[in-house]
N, C-alpha and C positions, 0 to 999 in steps of 0.2 A: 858221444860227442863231449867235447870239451872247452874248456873257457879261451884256450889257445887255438883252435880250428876256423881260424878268421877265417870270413868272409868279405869276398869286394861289393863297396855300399854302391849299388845303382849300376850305372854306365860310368863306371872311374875307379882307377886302381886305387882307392882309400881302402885297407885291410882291415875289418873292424873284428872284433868277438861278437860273436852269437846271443849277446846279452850284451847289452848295453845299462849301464849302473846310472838310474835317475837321483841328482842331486836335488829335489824340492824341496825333501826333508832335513836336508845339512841345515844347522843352523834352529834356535829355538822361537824366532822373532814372528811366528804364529799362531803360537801359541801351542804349537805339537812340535816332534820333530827328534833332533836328532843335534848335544853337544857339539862343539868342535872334537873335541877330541874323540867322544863315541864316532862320528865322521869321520874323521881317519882313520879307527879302526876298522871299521867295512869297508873305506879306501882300498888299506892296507890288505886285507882278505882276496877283495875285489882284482888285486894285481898281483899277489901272489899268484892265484888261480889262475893268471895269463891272461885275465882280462884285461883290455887298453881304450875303454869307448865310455867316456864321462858326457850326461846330456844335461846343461843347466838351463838359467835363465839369468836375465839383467831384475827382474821382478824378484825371481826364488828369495823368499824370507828378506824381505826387504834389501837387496842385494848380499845378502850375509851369505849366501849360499855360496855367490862367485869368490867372497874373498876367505873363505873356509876353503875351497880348493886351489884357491892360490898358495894360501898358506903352504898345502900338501905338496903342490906340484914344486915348491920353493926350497922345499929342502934340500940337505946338502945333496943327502942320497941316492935325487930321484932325478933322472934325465928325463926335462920336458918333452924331449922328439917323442918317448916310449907311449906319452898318450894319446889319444886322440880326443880333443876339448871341446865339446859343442855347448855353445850356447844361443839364447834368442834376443832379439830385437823386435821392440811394438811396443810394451806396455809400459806404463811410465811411474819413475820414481818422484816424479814433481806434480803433483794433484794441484789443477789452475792455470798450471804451462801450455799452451795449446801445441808447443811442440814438443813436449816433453817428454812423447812418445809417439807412436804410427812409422807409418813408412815412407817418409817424404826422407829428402835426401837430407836435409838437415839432422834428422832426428835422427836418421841413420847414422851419418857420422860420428854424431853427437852420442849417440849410445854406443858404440864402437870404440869407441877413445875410453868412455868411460868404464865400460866392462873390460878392457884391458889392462887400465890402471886397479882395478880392484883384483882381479887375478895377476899382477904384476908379468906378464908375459907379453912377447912381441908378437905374437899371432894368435888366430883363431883357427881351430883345425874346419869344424863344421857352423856356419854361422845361419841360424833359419830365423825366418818371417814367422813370427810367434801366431799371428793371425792374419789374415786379409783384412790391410786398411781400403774400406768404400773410396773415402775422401783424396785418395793419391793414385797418380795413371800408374797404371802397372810398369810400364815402360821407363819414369823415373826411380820407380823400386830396384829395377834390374840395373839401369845402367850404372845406381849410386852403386849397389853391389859387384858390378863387375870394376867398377873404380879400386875397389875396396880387396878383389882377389889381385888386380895388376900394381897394387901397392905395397903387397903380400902379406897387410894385414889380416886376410881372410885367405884359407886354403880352398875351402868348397863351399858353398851354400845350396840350402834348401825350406821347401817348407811348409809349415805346422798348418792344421785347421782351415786348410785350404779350398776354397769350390772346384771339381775338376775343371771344370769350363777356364777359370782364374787358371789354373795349372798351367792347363793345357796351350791359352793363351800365352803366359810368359815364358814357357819352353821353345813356344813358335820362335818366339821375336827374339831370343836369346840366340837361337840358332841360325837365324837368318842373318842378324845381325853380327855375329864372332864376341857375342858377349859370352861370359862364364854360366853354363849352362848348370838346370838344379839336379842335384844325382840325389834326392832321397827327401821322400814325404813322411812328414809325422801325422799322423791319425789317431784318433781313440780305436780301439780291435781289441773284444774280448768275446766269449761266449756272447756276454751280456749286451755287445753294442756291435752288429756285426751289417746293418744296411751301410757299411763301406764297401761292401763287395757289391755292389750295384755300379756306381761306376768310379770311385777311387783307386780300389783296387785296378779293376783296367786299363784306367788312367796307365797310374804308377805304371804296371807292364810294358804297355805298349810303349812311352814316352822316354823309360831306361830311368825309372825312379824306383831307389832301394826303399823298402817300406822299413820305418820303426815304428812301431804301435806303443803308443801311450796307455798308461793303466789296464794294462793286460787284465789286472785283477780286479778290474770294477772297485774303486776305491778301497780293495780289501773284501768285497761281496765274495768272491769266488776263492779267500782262500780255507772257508772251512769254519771260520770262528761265527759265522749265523748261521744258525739253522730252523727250522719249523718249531723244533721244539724250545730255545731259545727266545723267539722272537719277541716278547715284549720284556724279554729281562735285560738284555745286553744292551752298552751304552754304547755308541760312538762319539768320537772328538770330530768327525770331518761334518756334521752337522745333516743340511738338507741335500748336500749330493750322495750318501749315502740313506739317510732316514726316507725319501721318498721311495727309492728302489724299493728298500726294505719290507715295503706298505704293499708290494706288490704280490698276489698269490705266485704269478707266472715265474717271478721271480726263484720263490723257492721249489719249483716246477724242475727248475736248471740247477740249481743245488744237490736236491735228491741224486741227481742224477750221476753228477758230478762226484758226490759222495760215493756212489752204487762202485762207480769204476775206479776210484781212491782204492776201493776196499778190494777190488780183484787185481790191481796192479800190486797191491802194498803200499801207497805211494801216499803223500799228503793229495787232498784238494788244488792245492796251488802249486804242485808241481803238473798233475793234471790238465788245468787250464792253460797253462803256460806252454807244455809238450803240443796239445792242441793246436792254440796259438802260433807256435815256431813253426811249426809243417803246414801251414796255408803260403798259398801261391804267392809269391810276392816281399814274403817278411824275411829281412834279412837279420836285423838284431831288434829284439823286444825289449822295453824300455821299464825296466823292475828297479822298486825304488826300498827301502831298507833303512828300519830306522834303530832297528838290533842283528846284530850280526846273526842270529838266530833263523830270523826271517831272511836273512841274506841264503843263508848254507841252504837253507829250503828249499829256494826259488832255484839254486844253481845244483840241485838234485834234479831237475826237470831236464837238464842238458842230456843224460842217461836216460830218460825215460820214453820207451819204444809204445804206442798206444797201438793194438788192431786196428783193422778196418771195420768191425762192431763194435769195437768202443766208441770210435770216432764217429760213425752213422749213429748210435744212441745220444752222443752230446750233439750232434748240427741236427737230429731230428726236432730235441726240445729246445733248441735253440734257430729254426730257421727264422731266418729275416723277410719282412716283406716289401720287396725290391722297386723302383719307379718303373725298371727296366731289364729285361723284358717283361713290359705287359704280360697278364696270364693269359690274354688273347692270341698272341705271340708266341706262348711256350707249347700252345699246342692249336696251332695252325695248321690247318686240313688241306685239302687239295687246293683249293684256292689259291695259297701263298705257294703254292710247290710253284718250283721252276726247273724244267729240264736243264742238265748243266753237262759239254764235255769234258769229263778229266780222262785223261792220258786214252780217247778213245772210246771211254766208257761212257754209257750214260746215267744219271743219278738222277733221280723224281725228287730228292730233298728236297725240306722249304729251304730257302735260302736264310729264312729268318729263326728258324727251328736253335735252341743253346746249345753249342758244345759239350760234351762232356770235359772235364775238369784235363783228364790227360791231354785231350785233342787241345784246347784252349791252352794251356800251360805248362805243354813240354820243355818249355827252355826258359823257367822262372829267373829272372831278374837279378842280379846278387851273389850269384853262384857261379863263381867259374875255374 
C-alpha cells in the first residue's frame, strides 16, 4: 500500500490517504516540536508521497501550528483543493474568557473565523469537536455546524474524544433533522489504549463514522526507543503522559513483544504497531505525527508492512482490553440465553447474546469502498 491509495472517510466521498500527518508538533511554542521550516520539510515529504490529509488544531502550539500550515498551503506552488485540512474547535486561546472556547454556537463561530484567518484560507475541509462540551445541548453544537457547512466554510465535520452515547445522539438528530451528518470519529487506538473497541469502535461502524486514531504510538511508547533494559536511563520531554506508562511492568510486557515481531518482519517497532493499528475494523487513516523527517520515512514504512495472523494474535494477546461490554457472563452464556431462531428454514440453538467473530461482525468495514 501506499500514500496515494486513498481511502473514503466514513459515510462520504472525502478521498483521504491511509495516514493522515498530525500537525501538534509544527511549531516550537511548547516547548518540543518541530521549526517552521523543519514543518515544511515533512509537509513537503508528506505530499510528495501522495499524501493529502493534514489533522491540526486551534490549541496546537498556541495556534502556531494553524499558521505554520497556512504558511505551506500559501505558497505559490501549492494548490489548496490538493489538501485535505482538518482542524478542531473547544479549546481556548483566551484563559478567563468564558467563551473563549467550548461548543456553544458563539465560540464556534468565533473559533471558525479565527482559525481561518490564521491558515489564511476560505474553508475548512474536515472541522471536529475537539472534545464533548457538558455545558452545551448537543443539538446547538450540530446546528451551529451545520450553519457552518451551508456557508461553506466547513466541508465535513466530526468528532474527537467523544462518549458513544454523545455520538450516537448527535448523528440521530443530524439525520432526522437534514443537518450535515458526522462522517469520522478521532479516538486514542494503539496497542497500548485499545477499550475503544468496546463500544466506539461499534459505534463508528454501525453509524457510517471513518475512524482516525490518535497517537497510534502511545506518545512515542511503542516506537522502540524504551525498553526494559533502558528504563530508568532514557529521558522524555512529554513528561507525565508518557513517564507514568513507563512505570508500568504490563507496559514493557507489550514492548517485548512488539520488539520479538520487529525482528521477524525486519521492520522497525513503529512500523509494527502502526501495520497493526491500520488493519482493525473501522480505521480508515491513522493519525502519525513527525517531528524529524526520519521519524516521518519510518512510520510511512508500515503502509508495506503485511503482519501474519500469529503475529497479530501474539500483539492483541499481551495486549487484550478489558471491555464494559460484553460482560464475561455474556461471552459465554449457556443454555439459558440460547434462543431458537429460524434462518432461511433452519433452526440455530445460538445465544443470541453470544460475540461475533470479527469476520461475521465486520465484513463490510466502514471507509473502504
Amino acid at each position: 500500500m501506499s500514500l496515494d491509495q486513498y481511502r473514503t472517510l466514513g459515510n462520504s466521498g472525502l478521498r483521504v490517504s491511509p495516514f493522515c500527518l498530525g500537525a501538534m508538533t509544527f511549531g516550537l511554542d511548547w516547548g518540543f516540536g518541530s521549526s517552521e521550516a523543519e514543518s515544511h520539510q515533512i509537509l513537503d515529504l508528506f505530499f510528495d508521497r501522495g499524501g493529502n490529509f493534514i489533522d491540526t488544531a486551534n490549541v496546537y502550539t498556541k495556534g502556531h501550528s494553524e499558521v505554520i500550515l497556512g504558511d505551506y498551503i500559501n505558497k505559490t506552488n501549492f494548490r489548496r483543493d490538493r489538501a485535505v485540512i482538518a482542524t478542531k474547535f473547544f479549546g481556548t486561546l483566551y484563559p478567563g474568557d468564558p467563551n473563549g472556547g467550548g461548543a456553544s454556537r458563539k465560540a464556534i463561530m468565533s473559533q471558525c473565523e479565527a482559525s481561518l484567518r490564521r491558515m489564511n484560507t476560505d474553508y475548512i475541509d474536515l472541522y471536529w469537536m475537539h472534545c464533548w462540551d457538558h455545558h452545551t445541548p448537543i443539538e446547538e453544537t450540530m446546528q451551529a455546524l451545520d450553519d457552518l457547512v451551508r456557508q461553506g466554510k466547513v466541508r465535513y465535520i466530526g468528532f474527537s474524544d467523544t462518549p458513544a452515547w454523545k455520538c450516537a445522539q448527535a448523528q440521530t438528530m443530524a439525520k432526522l433533522r437534514a443537518w450535515a451528518p458526522l462522517v469520522a470519529l478521532q479516538i486514542e487506538y494503539s496497542l497500548l489504549e485499545r477499550t475503544v473497541e468496546g463500544e466506539l469502535i461499534p459505534m463508528a461502524l454501525e453509524l457510517g463514522l471513518g475512524v482516525t486514531p490518535w497517537s497510534p504510538l502511545k506518545y512515542g511508547i511503542l516506537s522502540g526507543k524504551y525498553t526494559r533494559e533502558n528504563r530508568d536511563k532514557i529521558e522524555t520531554d512529554r513528561g507525565n503522559w508518557v513517564t507514568g506508562h513507563l512505570a508500568k511492568d504490563k507496559t514493557y510486557d507489550v514492548i517485548d513483544v512488539l520488539i520479538a515481531v520487529a525482528k521477524e518482519v525486519g521492520s522497525s517497532p513503529a512500523q509494527v504497531a502502526l501495520a497493526w493499528l491500520q488493519g482493525k475494523p473501522g480505521v480508515v487513516s491513522s493519525i502519525i505525527g513527525a517531528r524529524k523527517l526520519t521519524q516521518l520515512e519510518d512510520n510511512l514504512g508500515a503502509l508495506d508492512l503485511k503482519l501474519s495472523s500469529e503475529q497479530i494474535s501474539k500483539l492483541e494477546k499481551v495486549t487484550e482490553p478489558k471491555l464494559n461490554f460484553p460482560a464475561d457472563f455474556l461471552k459465554g452464556a449457556g443454555s439459558f440465553m440460547a434462543a431458537e431462531t429460524s434462518i432461511n428454514g433452519e433452526v440455530s440453538s445460538a445465544s443470541p447474546l453470544a460475540p461475533k467473530s470479527d469476520s461475521e461482525r465486520y465484513d463490510n468495514p466502514v471507509g473502504v469502498k
